[in-house]
C-alpha positions as CSV (number, residue, x, y, z in Angstrom):
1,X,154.6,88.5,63.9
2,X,157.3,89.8,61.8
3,X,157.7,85.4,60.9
4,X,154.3,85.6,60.1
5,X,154.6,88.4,57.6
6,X,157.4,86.9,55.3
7,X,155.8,83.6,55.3
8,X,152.4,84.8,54.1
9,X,154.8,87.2,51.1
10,X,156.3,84.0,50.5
11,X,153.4,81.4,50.0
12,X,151.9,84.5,47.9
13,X,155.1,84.6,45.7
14,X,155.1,80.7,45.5
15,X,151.6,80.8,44.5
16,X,151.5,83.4,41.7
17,X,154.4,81.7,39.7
18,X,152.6,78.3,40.2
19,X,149.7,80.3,38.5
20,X,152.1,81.9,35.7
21,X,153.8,78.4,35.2
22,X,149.9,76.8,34.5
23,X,148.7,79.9,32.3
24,X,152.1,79.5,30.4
25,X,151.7,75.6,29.7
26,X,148.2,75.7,29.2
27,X,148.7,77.9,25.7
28,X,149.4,75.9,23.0
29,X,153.0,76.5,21.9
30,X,153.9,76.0,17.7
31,X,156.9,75.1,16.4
32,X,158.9,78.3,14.7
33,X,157.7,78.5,11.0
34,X,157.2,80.8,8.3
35,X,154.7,82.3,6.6
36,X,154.8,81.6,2.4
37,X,153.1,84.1,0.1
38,X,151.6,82.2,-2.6
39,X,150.6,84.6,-4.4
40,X,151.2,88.9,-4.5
41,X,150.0,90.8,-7.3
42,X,148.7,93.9,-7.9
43,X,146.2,93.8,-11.1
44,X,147.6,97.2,-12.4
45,X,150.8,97.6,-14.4
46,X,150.2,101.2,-15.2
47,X,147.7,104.0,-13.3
48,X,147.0,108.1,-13.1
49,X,147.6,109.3,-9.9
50,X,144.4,109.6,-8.4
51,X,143.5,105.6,-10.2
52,X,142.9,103.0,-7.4
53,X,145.1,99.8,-7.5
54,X,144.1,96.2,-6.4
55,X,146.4,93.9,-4.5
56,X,146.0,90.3,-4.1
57,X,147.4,88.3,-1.8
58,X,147.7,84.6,-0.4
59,X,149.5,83.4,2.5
60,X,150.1,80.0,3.5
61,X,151.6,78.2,6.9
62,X,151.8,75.5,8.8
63,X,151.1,77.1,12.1
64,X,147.8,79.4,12.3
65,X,148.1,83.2,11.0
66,X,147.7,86.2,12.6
67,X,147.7,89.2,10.4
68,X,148.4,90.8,6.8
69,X,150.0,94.0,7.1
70,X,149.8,95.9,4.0
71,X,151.8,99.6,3.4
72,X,152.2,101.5,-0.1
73,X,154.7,103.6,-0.9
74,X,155.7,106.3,-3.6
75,X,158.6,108.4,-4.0
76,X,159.3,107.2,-0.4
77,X,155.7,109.0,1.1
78,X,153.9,106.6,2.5
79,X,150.4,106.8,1.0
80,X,148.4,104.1,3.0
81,X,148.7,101.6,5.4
82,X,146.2,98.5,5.9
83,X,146.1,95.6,8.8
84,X,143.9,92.6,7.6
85,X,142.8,90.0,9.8
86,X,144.4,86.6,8.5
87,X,142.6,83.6,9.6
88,X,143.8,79.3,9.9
89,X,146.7,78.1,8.1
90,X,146.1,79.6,4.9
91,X,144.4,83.1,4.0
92,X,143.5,85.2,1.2
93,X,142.8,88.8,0.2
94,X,142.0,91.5,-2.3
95,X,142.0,95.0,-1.4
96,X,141.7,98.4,-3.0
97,X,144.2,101.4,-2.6
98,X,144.1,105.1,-4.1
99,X,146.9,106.3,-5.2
100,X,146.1,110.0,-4.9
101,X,147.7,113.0,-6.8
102,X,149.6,114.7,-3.9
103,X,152.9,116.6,-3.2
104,X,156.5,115.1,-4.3
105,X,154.5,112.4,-6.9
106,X,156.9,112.2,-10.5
107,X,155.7,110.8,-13.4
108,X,156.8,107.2,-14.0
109,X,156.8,106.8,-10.1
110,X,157.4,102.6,-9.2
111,X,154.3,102.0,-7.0
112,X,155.5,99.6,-4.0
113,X,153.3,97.3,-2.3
114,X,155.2,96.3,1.2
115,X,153.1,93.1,2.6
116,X,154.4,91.2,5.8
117,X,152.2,88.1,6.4
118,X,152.9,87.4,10.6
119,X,151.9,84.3,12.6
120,X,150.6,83.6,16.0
121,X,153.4,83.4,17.6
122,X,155.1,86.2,15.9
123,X,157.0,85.2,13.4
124,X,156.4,86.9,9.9
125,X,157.5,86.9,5.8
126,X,157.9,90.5,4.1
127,X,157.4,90.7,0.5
128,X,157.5,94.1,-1.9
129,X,155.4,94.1,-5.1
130,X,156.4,97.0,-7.8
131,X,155.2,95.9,-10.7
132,X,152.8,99.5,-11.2
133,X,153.9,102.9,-12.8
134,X,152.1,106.0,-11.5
135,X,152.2,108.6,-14.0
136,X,151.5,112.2,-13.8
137,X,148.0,113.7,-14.9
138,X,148.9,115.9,-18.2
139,X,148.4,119.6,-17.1
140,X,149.5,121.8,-20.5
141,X,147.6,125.3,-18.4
142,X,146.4,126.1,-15.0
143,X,143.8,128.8,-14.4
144,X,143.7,131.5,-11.3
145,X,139.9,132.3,-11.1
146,X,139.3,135.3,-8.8
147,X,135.7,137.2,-8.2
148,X,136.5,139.4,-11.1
149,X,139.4,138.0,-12.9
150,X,140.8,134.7,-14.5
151,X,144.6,134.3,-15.2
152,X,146.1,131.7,-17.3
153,X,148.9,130.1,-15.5
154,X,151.1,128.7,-18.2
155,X,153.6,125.7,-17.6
156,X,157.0,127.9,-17.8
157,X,159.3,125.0,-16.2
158,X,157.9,121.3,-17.6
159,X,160.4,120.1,-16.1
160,X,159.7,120.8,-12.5
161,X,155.9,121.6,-13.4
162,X,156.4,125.1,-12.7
163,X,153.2,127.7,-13.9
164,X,153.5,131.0,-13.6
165,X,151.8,134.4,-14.6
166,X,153.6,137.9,-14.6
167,X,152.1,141.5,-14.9
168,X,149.1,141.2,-13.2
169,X,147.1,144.1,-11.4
170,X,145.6,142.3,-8.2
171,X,145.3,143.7,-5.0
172,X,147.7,142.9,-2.0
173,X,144.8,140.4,-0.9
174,X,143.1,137.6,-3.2
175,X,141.6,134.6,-2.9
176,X,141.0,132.3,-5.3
177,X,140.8,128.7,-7.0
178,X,143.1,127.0,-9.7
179,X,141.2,124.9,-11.6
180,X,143.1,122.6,-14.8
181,X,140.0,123.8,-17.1
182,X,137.4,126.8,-17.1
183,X,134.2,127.2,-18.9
184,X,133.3,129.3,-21.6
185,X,132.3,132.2,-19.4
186,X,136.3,131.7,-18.2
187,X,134.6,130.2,-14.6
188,X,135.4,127.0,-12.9
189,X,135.1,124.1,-14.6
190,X,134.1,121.2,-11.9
191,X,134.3,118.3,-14.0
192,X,138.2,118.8,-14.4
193,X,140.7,119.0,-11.5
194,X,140.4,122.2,-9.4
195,X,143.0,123.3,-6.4
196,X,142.1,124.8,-3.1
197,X,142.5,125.0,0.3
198,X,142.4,121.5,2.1
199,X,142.4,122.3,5.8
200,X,145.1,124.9,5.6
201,X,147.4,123.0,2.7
202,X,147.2,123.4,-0.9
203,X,145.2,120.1,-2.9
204,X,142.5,119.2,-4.6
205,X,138.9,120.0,-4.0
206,X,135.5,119.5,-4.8
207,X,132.8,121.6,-5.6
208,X,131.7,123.6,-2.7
209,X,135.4,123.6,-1.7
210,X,137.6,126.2,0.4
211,X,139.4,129.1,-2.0
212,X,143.0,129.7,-1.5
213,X,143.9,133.3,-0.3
214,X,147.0,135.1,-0.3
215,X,147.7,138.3,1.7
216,X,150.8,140.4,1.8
217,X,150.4,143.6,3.8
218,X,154.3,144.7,2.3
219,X,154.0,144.6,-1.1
220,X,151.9,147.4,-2.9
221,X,150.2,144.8,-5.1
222,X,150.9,141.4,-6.5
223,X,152.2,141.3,-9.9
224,X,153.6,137.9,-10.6
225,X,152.0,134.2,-9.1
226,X,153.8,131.0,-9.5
227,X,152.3,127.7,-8.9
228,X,154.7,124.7,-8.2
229,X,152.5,121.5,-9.2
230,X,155.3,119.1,-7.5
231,X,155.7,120.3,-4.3
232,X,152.2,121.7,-4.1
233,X,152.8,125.2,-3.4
234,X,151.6,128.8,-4.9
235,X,153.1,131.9,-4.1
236,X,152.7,135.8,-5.0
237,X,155.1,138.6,-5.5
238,X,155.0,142.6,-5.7
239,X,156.3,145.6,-5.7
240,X,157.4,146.2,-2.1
241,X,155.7,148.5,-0.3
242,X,157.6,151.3,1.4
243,X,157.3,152.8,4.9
244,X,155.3,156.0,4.3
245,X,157.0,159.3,4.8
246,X,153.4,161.7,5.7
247,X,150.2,161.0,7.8
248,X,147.2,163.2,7.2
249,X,144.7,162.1,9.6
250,X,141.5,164.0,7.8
251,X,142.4,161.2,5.0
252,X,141.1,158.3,7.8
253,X,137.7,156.9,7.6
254,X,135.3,158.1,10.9
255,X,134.4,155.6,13.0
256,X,131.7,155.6,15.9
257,X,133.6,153.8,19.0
258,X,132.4,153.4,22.7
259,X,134.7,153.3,25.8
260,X,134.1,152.3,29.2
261,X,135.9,154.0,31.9
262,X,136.8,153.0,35.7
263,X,133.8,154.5,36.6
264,X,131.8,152.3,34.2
265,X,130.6,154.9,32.0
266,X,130.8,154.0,28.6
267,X,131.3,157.2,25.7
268,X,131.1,156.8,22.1
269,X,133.4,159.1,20.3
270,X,134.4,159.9,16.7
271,X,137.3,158.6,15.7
272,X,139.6,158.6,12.9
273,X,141.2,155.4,11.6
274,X,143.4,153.6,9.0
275,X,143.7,150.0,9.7
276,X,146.8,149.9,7.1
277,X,149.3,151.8,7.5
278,X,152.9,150.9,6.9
279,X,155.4,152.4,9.2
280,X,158.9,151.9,8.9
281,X,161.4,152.0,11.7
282,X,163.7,155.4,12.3
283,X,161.9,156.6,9.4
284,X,160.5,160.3,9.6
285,X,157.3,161.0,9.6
286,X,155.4,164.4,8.5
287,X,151.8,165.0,10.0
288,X,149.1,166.9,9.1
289,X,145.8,167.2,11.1
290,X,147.2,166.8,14.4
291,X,147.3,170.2,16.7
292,X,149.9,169.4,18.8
293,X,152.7,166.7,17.4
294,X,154.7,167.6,21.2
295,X,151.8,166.4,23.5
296,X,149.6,164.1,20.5
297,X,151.9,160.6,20.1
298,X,152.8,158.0,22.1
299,X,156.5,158.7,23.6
300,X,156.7,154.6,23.1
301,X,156.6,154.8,19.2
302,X,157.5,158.4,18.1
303,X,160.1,160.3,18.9
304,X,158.9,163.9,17.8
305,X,162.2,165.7,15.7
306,X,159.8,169.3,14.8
307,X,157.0,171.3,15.1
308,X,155.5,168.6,12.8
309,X,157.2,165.1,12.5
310,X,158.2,162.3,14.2
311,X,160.5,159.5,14.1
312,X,158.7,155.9,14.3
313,X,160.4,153.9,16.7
314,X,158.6,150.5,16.6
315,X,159.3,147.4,14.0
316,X,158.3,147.9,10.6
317,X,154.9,146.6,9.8
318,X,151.5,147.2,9.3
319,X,150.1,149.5,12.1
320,X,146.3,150.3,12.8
321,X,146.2,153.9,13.4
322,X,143.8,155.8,15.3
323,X,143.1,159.3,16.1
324,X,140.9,160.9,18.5
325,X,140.1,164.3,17.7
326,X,138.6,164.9,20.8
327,X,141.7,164.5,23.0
328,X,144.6,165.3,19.6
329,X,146.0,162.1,20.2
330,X,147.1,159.7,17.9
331,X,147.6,155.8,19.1
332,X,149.0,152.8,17.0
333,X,148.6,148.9,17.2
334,X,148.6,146.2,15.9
335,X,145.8,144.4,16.7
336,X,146.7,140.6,15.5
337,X,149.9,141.0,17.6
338,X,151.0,138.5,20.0
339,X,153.9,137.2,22.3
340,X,157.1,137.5,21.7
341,X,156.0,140.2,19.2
342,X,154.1,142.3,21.5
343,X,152.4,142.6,24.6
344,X,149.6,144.5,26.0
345,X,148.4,146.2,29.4
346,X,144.8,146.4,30.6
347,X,143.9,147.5,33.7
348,X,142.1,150.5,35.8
349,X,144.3,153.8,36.9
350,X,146.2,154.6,34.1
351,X,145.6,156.9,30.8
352,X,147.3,158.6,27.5
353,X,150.8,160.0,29.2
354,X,150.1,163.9,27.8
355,X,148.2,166.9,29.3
356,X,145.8,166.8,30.6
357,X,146.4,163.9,32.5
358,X,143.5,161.2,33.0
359,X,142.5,158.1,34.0
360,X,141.0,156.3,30.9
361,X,141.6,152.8,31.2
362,X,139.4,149.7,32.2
363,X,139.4,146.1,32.2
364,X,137.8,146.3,28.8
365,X,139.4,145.7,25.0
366,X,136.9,148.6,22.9
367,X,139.0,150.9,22.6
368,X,142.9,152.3,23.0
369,X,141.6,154.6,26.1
370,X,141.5,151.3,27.9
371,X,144.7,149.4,27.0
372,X,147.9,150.2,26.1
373,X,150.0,148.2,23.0
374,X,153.6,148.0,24.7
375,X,156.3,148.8,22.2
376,X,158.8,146.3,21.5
377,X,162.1,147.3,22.6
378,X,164.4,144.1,22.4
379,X,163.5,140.6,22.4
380,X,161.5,139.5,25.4
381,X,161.6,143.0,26.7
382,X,158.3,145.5,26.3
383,X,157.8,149.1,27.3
384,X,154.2,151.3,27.9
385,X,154.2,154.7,28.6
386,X,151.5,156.0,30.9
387,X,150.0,158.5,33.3
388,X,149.2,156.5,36.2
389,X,147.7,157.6,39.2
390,X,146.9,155.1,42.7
391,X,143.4,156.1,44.7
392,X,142.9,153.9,47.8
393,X,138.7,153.8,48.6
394,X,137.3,151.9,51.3
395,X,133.7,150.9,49.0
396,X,133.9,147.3,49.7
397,X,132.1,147.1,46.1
398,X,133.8,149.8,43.9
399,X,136.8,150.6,45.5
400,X,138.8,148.4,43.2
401,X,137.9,150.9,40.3
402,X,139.8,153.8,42.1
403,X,143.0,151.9,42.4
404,X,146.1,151.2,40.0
405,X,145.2,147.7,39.0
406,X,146.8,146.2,35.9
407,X,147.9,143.4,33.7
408,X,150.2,142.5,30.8
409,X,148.4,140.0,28.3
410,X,150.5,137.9,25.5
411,X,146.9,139.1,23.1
412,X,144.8,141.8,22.5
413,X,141.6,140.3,24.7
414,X,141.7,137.8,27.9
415,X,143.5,134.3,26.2
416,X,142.5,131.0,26.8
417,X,141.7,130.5,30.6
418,X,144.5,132.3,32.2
419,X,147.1,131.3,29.4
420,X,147.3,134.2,27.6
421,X,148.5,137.0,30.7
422,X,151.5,137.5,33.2
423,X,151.3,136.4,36.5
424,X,153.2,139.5,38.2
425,X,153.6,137.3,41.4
426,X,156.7,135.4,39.6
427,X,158.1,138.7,38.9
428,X,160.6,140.7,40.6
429,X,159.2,144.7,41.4
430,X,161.8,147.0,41.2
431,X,159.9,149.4,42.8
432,X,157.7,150.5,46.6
433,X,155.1,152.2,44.4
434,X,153.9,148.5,43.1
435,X,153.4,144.4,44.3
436,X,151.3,141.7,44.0
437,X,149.7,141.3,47.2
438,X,147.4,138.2,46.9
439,X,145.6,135.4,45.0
440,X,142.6,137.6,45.2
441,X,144.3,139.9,42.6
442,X,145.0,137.2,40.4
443,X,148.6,138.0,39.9
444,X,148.2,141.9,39.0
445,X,150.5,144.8,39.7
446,X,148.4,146.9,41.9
447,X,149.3,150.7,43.8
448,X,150.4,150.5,47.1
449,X,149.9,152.9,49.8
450,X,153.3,154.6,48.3
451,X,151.6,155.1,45.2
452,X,148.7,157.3,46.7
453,X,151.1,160.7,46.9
454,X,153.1,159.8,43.5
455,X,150.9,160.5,40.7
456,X,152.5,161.1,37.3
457,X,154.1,159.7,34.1
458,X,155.7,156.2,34.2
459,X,157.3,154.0,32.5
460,X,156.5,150.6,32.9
461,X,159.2,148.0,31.5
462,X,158.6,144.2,31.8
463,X,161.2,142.1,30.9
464,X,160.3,137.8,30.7
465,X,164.0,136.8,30.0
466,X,164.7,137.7,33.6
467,X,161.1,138.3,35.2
468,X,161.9,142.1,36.4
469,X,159.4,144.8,36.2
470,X,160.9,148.1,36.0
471,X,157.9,151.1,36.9
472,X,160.2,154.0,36.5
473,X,159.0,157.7,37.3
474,X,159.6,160.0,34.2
475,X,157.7,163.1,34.9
């Protein structure tokens, strides 16, 4: 049997190379020759970027050809790239390119045509054609054109086509176009060249096109744009803008929020809110409005120094502050924040870590009752202070919304089908009082029966260099 076996891999083996061997002699086999260009031109001796170019070619051989391939090049950016079907023993072609005004373009640019002519069997002739200039456009003033406002941009280094515009009065926020001409009534002028946004990079537009904004949260305002016309880039500068020192809450705008608790009772409160506010680490903060400073700020982000001020503990930024008059508490975020720069924790059975203690917190994102924005505290490591307490109920339905159930996200919502949260079952529990008992959970840290007797104030430390959660007892 065994006999049997190799004979049939043998006669198999024997039989496919007979098959190769007839496949192989059946193609028609040319001796090694070269492709000849007979002719390569390109019609244009000098264009504007943005001017089209035509290149002719003819190719010659004495064994059929395959293809054309066609590449141009400027300032070594390669602008486009062609494949044309070459036909027979000789071929010819004309074919149009744009030469587009684009990033790291100089005037008086050579224009080089790369053409490689191959032939059936893979042999091939390369030829370069720069016989075309590409000059600049001429560009004596740019124009900014906001809602309100337009700026002339005037051409300050020619040589490196630098235009720039000082002492200006904009907000910390505009958006805007750049059009090379405006009308009479200083607007857009859509018969000249106009820059805008291109799919998130700086270039030319057409009517109808996306504006360009610039926003810079740390700067008071911006006083000063440049525009750099070679490497296609526009930039804004201000005044920085320094951590503030006071906080009056009664100067916050009131805003109408709802909150669902565990219990799935949803509350709309008042609250008090300042989406910008620029806080500055270890720098002291006086407050007005607030009752009790002692029992009304997060122990994560201020460390209270007097009867009235606080030093800010988190990064300096731009915080969303909010303040609930109802409870004299006062939370901070920043609610664009993601990993490595922050993490969050949602969840049921936890709450605001002051007196009195309660349980505020759901699996929902309205609100700061029902999450938690973990401070920062060293790279890869994140803090949140809570009162947390651990209720075991037998309801098969809502007995989940009794227990300690949570969840540290990399964003301030759910992510992108499981992506965007920590899976506590890689992670190493320092603690009885917490685990991560099944798939069922879905990776959270839930109460254990430990928990039920050990309500309080905790402090619960993740760190994802190492994959250790610390959940530490603090009062």
């Amino acid at each position: 049997m065994k006999h049997n076996i190799i004979n049939s891999i043998l006669f198999a083996f024997i039989a496919m190379m007979l098959y190769s061997c007839e496949q192989d002699f059946s193609r028609v086999h040319y001796a090694e020759s070269i492709p000849t260009f007979q002719q390569a031109t390109v019609e244009e001796s000098e264009i504007m970027y943005g001017d089209t170019i035509t290149v002719n070619a003819e190719v010659s051989d004495k064994m059929p050809l395959s293809t054309l391939e066609m590449m141009i090049v400027v300032n070594d950016q390669i602008i486009e790239k062609a494949s044309v079907r070459t036909v027979g023993n000789s071929s010819s072609c004309s074919k149009k390119f744009c030469v587009p005004f684009g990033p790291y373009m100089p005037d008086n640019a050579p224009v080089e045509v790369h053409l490689s002519s191959i032939n059936v069997e893979g042999f091939h002739r390369d030829t370069v054609i720069m016989s075309t200039i590409a000059m600049r456009p001429s560009i004596p003033t740019m124009y900014l054109v906001e809602r309100t406002k337009t700026i002339e941009l005037k051409l300050t280094d020619p040589e490196n086509y630098i235009y720039s515009a000082d002492n200006l009065t904009f907000e910390n926020d505009i958006t805007f176009l750049l059009p090379t001409k405006v009308t009479r009534f200083n607007r857009v002028d859509w018969t000249s060249m106009v820059f805008g946004d291109v799919k998130g990079e700086f270039g030319i537009i057409q009517q109808g096109g996306d504006s360009i904004n610039i926003s810079d949260p740390t700067i008071v305002g911006i006083k000063s744009v440049k525009l750099d016309l070679f490497n296609f880039t526009v930039t804004a500068t201000g005044d920085p803008l320094m951590p503030v020192t006071s906080i009056d809450v009664g100067t916050f705008s009131n805003k109408t929020i709802s909150s669902t608790d565990y219990l799935n009772v949803t509350t709309a409160d008042t609250w008090k809110t300042n989406a910008k506010v620029y806080l500055g680490k270890d720098v002291e903060i006086t407050f007005t409005g607030i009752g009790n400073v002692a029992n009304g700020l997060t122990p994560d982000f201020f460390e209270v120094t007097g009867p009235n001020t606080a030093k800010f503990l988190g990064e300096t930024g731009v915080y969303t502050v909010y303040y609930l008059p109802s409870a004299d508490y006062l939370y901070v975020e920043q609610p664009a924040a993601t990993f490595p720069n922050a993490l969050w924790l949602d969840g049921v059975g936890f709450g605001r870590p002051v007196t009195p203690y309660a349980k505020t917190s759901s699996w929902n994102w309205n609100s700061p009752l029902e999450y938690v924005f973990c401070r920062k505290v060293s790279p890869g490591v994140f803090q949140a202070t809570i009162y947390a307490q651990h209720e075991e109920n037998s309801d098969p339905a809502d007995g989940w919304r009794y227990a300690f159930s949570a969840k540290f996200f990399y964003q301030r919502g759910w992510g992108d089908n499981g992506n965007g949260e920590i899976d506590a079952r890689k992670y190493a529990i320092s603690t009885d009082l917490l685990n991560a008992p099944s798939d069922h959970d879905q990776g959270n840290f839930y109460g254990t029966p430990n928990f039920v007797s050990a309500p309080g104030v905790y402090r619960f430390t993740i760190d994802t260099n190492t994959q250790k959660a610390d959940f530490v007892k603090i009062n």
